[in-house]
N, C-alpha and C positions, 0 to 999 in steps of 0.2 A: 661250591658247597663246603662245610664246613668239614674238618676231620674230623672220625671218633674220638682220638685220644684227648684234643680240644676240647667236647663237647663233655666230655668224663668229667674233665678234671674240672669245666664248670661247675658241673655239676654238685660235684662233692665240696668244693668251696661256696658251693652258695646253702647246702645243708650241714656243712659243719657250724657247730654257733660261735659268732664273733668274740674276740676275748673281751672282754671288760676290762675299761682303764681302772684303778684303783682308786678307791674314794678319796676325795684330799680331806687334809685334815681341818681346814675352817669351815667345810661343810658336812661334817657331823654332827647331830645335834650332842647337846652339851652335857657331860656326865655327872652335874650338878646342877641343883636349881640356882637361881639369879638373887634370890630375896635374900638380900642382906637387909638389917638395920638400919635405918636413917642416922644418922650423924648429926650435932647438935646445926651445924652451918644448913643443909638439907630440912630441916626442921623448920629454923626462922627462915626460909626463902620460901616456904610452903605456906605459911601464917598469913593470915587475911590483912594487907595491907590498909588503912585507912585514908591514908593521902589518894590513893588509886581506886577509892570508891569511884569518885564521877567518871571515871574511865572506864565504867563497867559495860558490860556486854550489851547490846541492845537487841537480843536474840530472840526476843517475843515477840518485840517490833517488825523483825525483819521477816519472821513468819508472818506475822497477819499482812503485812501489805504483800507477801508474797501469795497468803490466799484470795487478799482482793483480786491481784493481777490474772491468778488462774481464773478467778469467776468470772471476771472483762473477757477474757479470752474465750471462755467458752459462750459468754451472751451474744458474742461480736459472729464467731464460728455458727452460734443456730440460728443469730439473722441473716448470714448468708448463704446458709443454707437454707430458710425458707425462702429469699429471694430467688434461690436458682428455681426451686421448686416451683412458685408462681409463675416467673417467667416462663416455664415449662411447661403449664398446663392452659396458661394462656395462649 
């Protein structure tokens, strides 16, 4: 069995609260805002390149045949699922 003075001293160390380590300091947030000014080099690297047209994004594309694939998907999913269902009542 355990002794009182044991049991005490648990006791009070599991109700005193823990100290907390001290915040560091690259994880404070930051005492100023970020938005500075672009700079002229920042400027033209932003500017709409012409030579890198046909390189452009094909991001509608790849939505719409990403909504055909879901519609396949689900046409595939409810004929198999009326097939189970036939089999089942047959």
């Amino acid at each position: 069995m355990a002794q009182p003075a044991f049991l005490s001293a648990l006791r009070s160390r599991l109700r005193s609260p823990q100290p907390q380590a001290p915040a560091l300091p690259h994880l404070q947030p930051p005492r100023r805002g970020f938005h500075v000014e672009l700079g002229a080099r920042e400027k033209a690297l932003l500017e709409e390149d012409t030579a890198l047209k046909r390189f452009k994004s094909y991001k509608n594309s790849v939505k719409q045949v990403s909504k055909v694939g879901n519609i396949l998907t689900g046409v595939v999913l409810f004929a198999c699922a009326y097939e189970i269902v036939a089999l089942a009542n047959s």
